[in-house]
gemmi code that builds the backbone of each chain (N, CA, C; Angstrom):
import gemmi

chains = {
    "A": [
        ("UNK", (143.998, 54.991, 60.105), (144.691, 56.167, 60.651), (144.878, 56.000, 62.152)),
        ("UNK", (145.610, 56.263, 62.627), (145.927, 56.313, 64.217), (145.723, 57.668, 64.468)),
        ("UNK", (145.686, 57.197, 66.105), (145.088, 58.637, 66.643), (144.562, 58.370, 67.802)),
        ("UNK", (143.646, 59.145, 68.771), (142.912, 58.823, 69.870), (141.555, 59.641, 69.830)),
        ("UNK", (140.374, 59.143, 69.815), (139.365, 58.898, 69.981), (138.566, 59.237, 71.617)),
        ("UNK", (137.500, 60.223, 71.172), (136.867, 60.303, 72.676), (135.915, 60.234, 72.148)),
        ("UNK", (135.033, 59.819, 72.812), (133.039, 59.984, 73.129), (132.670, 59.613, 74.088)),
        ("UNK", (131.447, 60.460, 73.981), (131.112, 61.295, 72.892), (132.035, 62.890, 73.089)),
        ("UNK", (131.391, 63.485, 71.931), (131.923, 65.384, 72.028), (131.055, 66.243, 73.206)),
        ("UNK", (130.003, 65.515, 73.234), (128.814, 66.228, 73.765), (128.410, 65.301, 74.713)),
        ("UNK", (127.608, 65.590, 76.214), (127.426, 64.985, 77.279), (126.478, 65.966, 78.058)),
        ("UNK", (125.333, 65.610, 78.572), (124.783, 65.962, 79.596), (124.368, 65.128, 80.493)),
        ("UNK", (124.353, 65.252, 81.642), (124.013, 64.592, 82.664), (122.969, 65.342, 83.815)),
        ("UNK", (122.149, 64.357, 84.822), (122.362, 65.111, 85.637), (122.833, 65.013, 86.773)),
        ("UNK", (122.457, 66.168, 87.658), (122.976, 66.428, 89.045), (123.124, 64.593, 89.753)),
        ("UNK", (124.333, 64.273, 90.478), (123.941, 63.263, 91.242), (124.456, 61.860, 90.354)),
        ("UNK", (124.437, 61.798, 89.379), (124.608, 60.724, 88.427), (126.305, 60.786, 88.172)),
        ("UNK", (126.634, 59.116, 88.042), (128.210, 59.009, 87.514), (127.844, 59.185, 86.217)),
        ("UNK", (129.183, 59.427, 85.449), (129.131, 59.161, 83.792), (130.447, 59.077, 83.170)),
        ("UNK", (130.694, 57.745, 82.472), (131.925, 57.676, 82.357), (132.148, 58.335, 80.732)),
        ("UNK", (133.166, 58.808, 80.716), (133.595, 59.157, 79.405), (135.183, 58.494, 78.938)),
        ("UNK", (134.802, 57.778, 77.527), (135.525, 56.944, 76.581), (137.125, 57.671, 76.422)),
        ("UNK", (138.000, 57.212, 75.925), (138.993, 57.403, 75.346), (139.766, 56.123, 74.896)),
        ("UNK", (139.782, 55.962, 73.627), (141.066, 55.106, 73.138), (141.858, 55.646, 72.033)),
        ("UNK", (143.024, 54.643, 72.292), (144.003, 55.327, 71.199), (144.446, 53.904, 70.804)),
        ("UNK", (145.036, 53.816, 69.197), (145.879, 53.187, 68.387), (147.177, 53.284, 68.139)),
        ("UNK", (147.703, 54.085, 68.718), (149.037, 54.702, 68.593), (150.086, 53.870, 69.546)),
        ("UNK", (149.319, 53.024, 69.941), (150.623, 51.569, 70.523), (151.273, 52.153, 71.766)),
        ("UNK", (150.645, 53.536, 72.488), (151.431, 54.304, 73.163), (151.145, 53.770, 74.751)),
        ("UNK", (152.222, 53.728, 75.842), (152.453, 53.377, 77.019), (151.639, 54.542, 77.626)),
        ("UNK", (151.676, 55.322, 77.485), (150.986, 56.082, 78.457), (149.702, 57.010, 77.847)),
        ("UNK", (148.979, 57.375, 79.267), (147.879, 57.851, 78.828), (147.316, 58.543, 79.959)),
        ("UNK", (146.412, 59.868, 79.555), (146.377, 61.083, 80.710), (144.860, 61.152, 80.493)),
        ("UNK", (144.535, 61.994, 81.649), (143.005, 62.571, 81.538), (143.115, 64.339, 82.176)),
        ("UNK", (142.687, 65.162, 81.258), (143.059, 66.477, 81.451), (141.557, 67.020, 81.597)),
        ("UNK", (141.559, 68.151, 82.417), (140.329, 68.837, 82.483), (140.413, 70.492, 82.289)),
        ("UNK", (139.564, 71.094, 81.649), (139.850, 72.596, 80.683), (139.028, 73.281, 81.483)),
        ("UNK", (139.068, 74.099, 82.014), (138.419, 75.219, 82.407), (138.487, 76.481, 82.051)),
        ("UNK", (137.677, 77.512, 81.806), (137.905, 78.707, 81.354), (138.484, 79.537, 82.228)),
        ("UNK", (139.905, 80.177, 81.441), (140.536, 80.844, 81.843), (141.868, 80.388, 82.788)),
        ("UNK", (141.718, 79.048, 82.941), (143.008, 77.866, 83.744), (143.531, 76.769, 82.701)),
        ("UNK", (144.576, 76.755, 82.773), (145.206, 75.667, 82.224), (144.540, 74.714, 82.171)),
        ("UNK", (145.195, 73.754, 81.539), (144.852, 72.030, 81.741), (145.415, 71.769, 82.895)),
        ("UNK", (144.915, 70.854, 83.747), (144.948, 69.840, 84.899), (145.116, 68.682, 84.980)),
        ("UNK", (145.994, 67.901, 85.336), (145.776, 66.555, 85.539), (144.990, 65.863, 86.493)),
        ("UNK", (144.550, 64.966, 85.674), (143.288, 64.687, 86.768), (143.399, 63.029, 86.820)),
        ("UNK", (144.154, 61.997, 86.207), (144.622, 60.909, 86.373), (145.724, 60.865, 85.329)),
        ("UNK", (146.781, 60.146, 85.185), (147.637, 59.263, 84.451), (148.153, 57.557, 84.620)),
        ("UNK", (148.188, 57.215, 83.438), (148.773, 55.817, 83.567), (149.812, 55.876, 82.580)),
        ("UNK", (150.885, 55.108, 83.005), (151.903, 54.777, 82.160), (152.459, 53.241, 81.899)),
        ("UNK", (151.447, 52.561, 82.328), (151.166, 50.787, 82.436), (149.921, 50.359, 82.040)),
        ("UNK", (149.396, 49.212, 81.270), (148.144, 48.682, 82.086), (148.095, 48.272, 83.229)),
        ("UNK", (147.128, 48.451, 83.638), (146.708, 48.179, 85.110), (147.509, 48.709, 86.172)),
        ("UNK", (147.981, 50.367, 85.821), (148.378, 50.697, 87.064), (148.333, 52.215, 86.295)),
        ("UNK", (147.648, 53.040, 87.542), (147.770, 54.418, 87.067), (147.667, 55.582, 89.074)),
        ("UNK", (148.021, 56.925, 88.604), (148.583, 57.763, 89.381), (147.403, 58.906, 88.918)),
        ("UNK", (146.732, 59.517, 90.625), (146.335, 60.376, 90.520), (147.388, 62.132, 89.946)),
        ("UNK", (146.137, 62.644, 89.384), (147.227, 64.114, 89.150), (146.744, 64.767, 90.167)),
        ("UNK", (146.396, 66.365, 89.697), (146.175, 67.484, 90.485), (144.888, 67.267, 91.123)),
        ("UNK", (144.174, 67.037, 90.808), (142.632, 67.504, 90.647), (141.843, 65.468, 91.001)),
        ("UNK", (142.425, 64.419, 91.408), (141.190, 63.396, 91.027), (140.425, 63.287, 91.533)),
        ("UNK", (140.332, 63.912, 93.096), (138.792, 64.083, 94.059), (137.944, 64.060, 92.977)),
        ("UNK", (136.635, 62.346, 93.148), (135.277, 62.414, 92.337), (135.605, 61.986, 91.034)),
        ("UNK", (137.003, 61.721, 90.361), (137.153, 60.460, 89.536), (137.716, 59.746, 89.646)),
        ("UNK", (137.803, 58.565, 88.718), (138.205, 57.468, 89.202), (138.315, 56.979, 87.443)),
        ("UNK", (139.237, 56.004, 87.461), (139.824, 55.773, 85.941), (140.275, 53.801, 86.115)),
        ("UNK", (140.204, 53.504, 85.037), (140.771, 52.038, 84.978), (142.141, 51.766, 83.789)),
        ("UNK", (142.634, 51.226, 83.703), (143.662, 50.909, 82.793), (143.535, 49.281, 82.287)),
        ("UNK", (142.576, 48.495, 81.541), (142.671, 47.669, 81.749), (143.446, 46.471, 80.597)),
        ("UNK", (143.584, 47.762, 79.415), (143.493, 47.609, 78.137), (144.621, 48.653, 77.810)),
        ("UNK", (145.576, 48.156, 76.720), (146.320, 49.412, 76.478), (146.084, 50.644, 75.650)),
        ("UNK", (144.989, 49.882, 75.188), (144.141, 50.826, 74.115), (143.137, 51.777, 74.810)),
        ("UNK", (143.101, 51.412, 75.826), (141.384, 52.589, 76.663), (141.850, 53.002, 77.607)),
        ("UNK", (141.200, 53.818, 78.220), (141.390, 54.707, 79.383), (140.438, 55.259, 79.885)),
        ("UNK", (139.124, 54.592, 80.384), (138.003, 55.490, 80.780), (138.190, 56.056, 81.844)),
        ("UNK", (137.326, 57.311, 81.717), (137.019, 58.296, 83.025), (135.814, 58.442, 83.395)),
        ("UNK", (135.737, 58.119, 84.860), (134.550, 57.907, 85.274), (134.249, 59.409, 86.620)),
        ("UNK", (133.446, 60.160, 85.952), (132.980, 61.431, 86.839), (132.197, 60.801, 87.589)),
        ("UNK", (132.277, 60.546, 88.857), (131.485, 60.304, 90.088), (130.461, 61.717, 90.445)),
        ("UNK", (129.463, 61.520, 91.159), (128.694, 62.712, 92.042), (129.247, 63.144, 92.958)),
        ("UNK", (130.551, 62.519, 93.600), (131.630, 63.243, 94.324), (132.342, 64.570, 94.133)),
        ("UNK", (131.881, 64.048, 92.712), (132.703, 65.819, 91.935), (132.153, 66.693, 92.411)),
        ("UNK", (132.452, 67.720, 92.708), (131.425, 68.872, 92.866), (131.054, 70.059, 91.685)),
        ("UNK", (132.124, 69.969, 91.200), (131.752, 70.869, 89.981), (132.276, 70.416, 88.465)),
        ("UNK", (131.318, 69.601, 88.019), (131.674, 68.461, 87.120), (131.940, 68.724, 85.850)),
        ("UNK", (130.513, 70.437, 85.442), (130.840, 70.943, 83.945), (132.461, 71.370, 83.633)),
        ("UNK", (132.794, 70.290, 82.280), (133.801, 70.701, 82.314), (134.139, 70.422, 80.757)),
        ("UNK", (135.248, 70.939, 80.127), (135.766, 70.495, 78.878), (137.002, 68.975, 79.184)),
        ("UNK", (136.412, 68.192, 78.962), (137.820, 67.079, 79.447), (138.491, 66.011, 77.838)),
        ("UNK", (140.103, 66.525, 78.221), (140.735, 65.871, 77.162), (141.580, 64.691, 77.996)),
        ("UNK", (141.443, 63.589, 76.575), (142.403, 62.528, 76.902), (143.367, 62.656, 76.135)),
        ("UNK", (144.767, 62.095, 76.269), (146.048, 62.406, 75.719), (146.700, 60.854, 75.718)),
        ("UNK", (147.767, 60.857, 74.918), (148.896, 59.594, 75.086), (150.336, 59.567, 74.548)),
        ("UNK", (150.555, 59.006, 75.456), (152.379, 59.431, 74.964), (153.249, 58.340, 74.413)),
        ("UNK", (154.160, 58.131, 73.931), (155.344, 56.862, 73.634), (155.579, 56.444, 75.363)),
        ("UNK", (155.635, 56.996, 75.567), (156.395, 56.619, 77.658), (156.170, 57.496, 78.242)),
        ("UNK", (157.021, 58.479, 78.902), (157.052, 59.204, 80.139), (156.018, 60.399, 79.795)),
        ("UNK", (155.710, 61.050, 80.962), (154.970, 62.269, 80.956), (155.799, 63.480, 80.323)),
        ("UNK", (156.944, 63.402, 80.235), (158.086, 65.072, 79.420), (157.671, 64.866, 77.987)),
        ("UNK", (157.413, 63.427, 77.350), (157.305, 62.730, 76.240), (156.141, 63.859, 75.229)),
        ("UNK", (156.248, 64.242, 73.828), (155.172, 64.372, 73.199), (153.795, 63.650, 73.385)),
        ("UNK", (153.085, 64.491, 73.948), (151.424, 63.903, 73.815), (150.539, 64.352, 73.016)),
        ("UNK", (149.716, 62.973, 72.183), (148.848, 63.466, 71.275), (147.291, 63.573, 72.277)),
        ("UNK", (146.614, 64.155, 71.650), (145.213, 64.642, 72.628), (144.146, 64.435, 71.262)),
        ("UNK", (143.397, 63.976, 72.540), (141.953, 63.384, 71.649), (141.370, 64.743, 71.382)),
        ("UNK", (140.063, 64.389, 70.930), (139.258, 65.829, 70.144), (138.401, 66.538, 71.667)),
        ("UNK", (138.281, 65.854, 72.730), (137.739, 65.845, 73.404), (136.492, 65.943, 73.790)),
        ("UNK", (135.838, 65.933, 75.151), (134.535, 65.512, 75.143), (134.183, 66.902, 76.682)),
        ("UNK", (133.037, 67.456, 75.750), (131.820, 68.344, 77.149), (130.881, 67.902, 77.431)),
        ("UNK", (131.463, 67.945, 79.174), (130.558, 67.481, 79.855), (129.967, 68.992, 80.666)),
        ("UNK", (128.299, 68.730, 80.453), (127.800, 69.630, 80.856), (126.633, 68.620, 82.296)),
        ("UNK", (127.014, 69.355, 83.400), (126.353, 68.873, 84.748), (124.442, 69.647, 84.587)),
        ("UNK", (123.634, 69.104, 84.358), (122.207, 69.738, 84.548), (121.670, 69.832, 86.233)),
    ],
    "B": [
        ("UNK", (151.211, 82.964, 92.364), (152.138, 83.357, 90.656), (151.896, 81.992, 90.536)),
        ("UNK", (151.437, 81.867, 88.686), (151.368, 80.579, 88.332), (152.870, 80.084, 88.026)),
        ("UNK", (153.072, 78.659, 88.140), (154.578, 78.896, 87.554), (154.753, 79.129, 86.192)),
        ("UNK", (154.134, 78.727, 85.331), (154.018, 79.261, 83.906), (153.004, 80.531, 83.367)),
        ("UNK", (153.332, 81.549, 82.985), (153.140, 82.694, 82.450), (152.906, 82.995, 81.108)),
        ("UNK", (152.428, 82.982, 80.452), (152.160, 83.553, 79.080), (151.758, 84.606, 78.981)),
        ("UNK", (152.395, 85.699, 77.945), (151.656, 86.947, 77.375), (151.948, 87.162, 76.045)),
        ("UNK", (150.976, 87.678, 74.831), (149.601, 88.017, 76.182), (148.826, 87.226, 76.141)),
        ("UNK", (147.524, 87.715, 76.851), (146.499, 86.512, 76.790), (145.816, 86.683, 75.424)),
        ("UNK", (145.677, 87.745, 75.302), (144.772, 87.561, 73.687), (145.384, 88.686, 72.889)),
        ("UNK", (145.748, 88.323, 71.611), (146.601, 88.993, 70.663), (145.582, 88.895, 69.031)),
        ("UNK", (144.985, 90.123, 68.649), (144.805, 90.176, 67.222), (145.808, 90.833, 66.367)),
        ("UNK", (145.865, 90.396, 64.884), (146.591, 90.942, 64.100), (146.020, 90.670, 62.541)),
        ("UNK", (146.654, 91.509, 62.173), (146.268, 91.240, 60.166), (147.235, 90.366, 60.069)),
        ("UNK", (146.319, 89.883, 59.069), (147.280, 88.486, 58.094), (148.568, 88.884, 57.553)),
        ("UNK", (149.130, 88.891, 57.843), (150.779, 88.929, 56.969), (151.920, 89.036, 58.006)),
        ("UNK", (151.324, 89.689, 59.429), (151.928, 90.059, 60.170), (153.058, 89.087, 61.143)),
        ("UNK", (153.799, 89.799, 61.874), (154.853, 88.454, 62.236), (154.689, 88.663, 63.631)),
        ("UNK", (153.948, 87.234, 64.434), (153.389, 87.298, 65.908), (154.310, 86.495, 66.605)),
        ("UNK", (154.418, 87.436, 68.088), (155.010, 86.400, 68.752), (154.390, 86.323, 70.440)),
        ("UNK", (154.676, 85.260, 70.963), (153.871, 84.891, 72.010), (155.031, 84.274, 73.029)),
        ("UNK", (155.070, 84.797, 73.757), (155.709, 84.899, 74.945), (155.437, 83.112, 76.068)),
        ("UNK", (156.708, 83.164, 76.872), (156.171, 82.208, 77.674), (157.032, 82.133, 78.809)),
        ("UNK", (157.014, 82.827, 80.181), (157.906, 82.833, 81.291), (157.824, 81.638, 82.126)),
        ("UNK", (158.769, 81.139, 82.579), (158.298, 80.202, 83.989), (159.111, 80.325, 84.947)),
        ("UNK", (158.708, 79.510, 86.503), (159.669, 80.131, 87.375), (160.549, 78.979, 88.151)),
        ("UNK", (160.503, 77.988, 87.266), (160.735, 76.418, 88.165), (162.096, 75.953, 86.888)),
        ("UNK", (163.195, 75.173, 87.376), (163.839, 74.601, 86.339), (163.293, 73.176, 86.131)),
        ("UNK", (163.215, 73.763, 84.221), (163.029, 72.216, 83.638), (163.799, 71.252, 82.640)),
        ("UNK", (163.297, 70.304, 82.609), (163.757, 69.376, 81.432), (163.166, 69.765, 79.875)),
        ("UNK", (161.798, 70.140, 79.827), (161.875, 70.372, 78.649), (160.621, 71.476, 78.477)),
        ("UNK", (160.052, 72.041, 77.406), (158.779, 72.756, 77.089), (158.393, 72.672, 76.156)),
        ("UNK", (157.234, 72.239, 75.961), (156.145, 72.071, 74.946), (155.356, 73.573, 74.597)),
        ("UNK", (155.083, 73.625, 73.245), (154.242, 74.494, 72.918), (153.146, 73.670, 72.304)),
        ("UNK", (151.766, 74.446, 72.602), (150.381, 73.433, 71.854), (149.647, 74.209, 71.243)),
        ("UNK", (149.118, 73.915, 70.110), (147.837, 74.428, 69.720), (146.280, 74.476, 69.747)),
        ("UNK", (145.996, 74.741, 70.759), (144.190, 74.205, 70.799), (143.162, 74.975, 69.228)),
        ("UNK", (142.910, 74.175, 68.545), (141.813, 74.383, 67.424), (140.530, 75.540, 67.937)),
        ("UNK", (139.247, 76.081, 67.760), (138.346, 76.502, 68.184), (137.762, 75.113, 68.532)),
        ("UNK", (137.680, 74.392, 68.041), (136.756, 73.375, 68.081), (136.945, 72.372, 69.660)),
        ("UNK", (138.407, 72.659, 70.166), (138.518, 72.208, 71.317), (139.757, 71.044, 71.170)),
        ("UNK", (140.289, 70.435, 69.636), (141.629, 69.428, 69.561), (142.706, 70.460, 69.928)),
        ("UNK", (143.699, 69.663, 70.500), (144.973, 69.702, 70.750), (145.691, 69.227, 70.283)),
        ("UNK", (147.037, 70.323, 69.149), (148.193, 69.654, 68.506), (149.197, 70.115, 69.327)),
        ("UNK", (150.394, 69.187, 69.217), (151.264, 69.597, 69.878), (152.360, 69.768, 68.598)),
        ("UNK", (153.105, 71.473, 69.192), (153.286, 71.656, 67.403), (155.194, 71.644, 67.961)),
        ("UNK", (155.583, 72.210, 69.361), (157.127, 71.574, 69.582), (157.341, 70.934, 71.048)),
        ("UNK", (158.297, 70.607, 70.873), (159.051, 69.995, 72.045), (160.674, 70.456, 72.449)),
        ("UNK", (161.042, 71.357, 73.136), (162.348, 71.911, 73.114), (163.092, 72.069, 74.699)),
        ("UNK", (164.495, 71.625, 74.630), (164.770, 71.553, 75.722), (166.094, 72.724, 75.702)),
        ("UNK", (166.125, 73.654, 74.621), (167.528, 74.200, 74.118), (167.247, 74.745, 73.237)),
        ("UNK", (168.167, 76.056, 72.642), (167.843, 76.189, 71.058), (166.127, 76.930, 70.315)),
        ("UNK", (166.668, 76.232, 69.000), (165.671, 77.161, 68.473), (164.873, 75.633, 67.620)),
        ("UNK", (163.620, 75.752, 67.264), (163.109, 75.017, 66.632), (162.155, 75.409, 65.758)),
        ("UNK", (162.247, 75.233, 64.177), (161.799, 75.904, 62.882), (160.867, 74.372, 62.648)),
        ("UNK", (159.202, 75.012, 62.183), (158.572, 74.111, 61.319), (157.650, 74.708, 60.439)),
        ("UNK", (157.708, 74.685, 59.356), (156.922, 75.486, 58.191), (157.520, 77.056, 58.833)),
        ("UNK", (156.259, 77.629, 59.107), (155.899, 79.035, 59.411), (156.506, 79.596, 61.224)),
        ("UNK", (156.108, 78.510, 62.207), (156.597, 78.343, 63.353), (157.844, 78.177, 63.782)),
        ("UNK", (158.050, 79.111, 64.284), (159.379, 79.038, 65.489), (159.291, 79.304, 66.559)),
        ("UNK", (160.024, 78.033, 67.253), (160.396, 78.239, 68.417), (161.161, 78.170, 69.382)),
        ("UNK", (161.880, 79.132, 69.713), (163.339, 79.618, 70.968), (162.660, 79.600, 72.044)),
        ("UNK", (163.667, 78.885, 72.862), (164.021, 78.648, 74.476), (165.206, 79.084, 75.041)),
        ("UNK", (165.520, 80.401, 76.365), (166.549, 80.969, 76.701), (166.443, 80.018, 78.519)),
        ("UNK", (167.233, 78.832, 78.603), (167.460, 78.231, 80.353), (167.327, 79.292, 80.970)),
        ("UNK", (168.776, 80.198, 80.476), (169.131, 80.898, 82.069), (167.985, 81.691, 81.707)),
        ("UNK", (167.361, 82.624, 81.115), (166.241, 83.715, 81.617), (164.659, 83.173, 81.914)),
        ("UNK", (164.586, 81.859, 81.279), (163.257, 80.784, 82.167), (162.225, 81.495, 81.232)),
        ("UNK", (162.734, 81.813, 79.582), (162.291, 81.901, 78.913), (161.727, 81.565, 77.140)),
        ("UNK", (160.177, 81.306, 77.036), (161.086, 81.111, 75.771), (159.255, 81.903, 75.027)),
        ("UNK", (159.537, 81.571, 73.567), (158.758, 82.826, 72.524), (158.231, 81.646, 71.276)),
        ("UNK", (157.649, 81.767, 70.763), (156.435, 81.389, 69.621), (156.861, 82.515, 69.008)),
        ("UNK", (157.479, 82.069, 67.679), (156.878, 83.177, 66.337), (156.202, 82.527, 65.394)),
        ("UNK", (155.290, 83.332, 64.368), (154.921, 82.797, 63.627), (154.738, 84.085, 62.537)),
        ("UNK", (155.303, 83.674, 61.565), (155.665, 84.280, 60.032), (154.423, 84.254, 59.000)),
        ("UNK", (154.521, 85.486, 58.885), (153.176, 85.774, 57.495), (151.900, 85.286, 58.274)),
        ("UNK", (151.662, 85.554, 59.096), (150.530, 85.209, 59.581), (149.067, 84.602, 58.812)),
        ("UNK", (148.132, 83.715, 59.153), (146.897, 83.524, 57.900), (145.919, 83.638, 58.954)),
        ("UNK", (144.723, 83.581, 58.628), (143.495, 83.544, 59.108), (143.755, 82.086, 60.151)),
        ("UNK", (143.905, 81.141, 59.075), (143.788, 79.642, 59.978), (144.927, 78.980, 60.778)),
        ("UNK", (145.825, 80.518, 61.243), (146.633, 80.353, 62.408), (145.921, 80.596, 63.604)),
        ("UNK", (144.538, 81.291, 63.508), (143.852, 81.479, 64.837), (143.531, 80.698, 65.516)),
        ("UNK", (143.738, 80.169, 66.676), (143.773, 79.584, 67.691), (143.976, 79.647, 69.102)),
        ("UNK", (144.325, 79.177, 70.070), (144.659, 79.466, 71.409), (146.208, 78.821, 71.357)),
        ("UNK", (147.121, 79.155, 71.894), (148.127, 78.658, 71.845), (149.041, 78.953, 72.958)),
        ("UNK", (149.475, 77.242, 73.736), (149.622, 77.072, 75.055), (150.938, 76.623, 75.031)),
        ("UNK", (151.743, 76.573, 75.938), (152.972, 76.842, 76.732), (152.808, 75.689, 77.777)),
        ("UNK", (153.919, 74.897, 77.899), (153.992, 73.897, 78.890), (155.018, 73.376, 79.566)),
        ("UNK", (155.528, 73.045, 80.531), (156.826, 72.541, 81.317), (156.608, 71.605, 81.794)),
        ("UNK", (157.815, 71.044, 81.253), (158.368, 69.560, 82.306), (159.727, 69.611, 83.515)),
        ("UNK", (159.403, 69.519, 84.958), (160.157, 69.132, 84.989), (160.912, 67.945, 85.580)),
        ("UNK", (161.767, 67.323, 85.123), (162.552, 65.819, 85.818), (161.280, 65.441, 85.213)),
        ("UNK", (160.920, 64.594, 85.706), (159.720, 63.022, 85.168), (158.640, 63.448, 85.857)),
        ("UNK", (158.360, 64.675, 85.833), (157.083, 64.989, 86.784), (155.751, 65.459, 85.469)),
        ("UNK", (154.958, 65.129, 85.469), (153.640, 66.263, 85.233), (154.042, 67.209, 84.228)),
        ("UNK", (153.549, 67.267, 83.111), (153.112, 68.808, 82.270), (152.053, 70.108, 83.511)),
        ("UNK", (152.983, 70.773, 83.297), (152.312, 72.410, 84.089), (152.566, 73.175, 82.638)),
        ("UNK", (150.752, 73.624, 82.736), (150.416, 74.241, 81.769), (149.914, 75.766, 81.958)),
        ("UNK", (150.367, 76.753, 80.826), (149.565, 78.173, 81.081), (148.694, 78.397, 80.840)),
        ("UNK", (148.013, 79.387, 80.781), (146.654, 79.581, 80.013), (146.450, 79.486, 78.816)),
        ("UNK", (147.244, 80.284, 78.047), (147.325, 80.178, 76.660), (146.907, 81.417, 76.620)),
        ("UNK", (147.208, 81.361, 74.512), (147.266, 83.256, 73.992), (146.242, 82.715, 73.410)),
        ("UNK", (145.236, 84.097, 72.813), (144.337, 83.577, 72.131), (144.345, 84.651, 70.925)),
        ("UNK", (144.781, 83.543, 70.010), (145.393, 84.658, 68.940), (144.457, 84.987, 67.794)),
        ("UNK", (143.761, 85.599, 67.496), (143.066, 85.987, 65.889), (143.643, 86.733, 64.935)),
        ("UNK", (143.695, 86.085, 63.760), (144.090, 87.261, 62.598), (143.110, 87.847, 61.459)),
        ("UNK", (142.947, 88.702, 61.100), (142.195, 89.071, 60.764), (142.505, 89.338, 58.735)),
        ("UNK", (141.461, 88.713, 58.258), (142.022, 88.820, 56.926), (142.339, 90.340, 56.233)),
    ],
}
model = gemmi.Model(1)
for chain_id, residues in chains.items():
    chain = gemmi.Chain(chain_id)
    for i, (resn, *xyz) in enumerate(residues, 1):
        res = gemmi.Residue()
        res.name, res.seqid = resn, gemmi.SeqId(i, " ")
        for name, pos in zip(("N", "CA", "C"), xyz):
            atom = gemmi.Atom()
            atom.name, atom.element = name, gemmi.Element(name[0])
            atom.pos, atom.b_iso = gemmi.Position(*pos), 0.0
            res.add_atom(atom)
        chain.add_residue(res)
    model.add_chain(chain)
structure = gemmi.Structure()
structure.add_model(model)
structure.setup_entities()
């Protein structure tokens, strides 16, 4: 089955510590996003790539940092830069451009201790 | 003002009923997405419309350019239509800008 894949669902960390969180997809797709959920705000962009090995901060990337190295993965790496790290974060991927239909992983909470 | 607007934010109804969910924005775009977030936290993306009206099963969904508007219906309503359901704009090759979303329950 195709699709995109995050882990874990569940994450704690603590204060001070990086922690990267997974995403791949099978869906052969050029591009690929990292979104962050907050209660009561939209989704955010918080990195995109639409290449390997080349990607574009969004709204929000102060304190992450992402690689493209693979067309299949897309990790996100929450630095201690973040300041306010608890968060609900989805990964997404598209055929090409960002206007494009995006499918979204199941996503993964990260809870800051 | 966000540029995307949804109302309302949270909408209950009995099952059978015919819901609709609103979605203003204030920027011109290329296109708008409507999504479904699960309880569980997945995201489907259920249209994509740049014009027109777009029918799937139970779901419809109209987009008006000139009034920078467009509406979610959904027919006969069921229990396992409850969800959050979000509103999105593109525009030119830029970024999805997203609303909050409705948070819809129906009640059997």
């Amino acid at each position: 089955d195709g699709g995109i894949t995050q882990s874990p669902k569940y994450l704690f960390r603590k204060e001070g510590q990086n922690v990267t969180l997974s995403c791949e997809q099978n869906l052969n797709h050029d591009a690929m996003y990292w979104y962050r959920q907050d209660p009561g705000q939209g989704l955010r962009l918080i990195y995109y790539s639409q290449i390997v090995n080349d990607f574009q901060k969004g709204d929000i990337a102060e304190g992450y940092s992402v690689s493209r190295e693979k067309k299949e993965s897309f990790p996100l790496t929450v630095t201690s830069a973040q300041k306010n790290p608890t968060a609900f974060y989805l990964c997404a991927s598209s055929i090409a451009g960002v206007g494009d239909t995006q499918y979204f992983g199941p996503g993964t909470r990260l809870t800051v201790l | 003002k966000n540029e995307v607007e949804q109302s309302p934010q949270n909408l209950t109804a009995q099952e059978g009923e015919f819901i609709t969910i609103n979605c203003s924005y204030s920027v011109g775009i290329s296109a708008l997405h409507w999504l479904q977030q699960h309880p569980g936290g997945g995201i489907v993306s259920l249209f994509m419309l740049s014009s027109g009206k777009k029918k799937h099963g139970r779901l419809i969904a109209t987009i008006n350019i000139q009034e920078k508007h467009s509406s979610l219906h959904i027919t006969a309503s069921h229990p396992r239509d409850s969800a959050v359901y979000i509103c999105a704009v593109v525009r030119g090759n830029e970024k999805l800008t997203f609303g909050t979303g409705t948070r819809l329950t129906i009640i059997p």
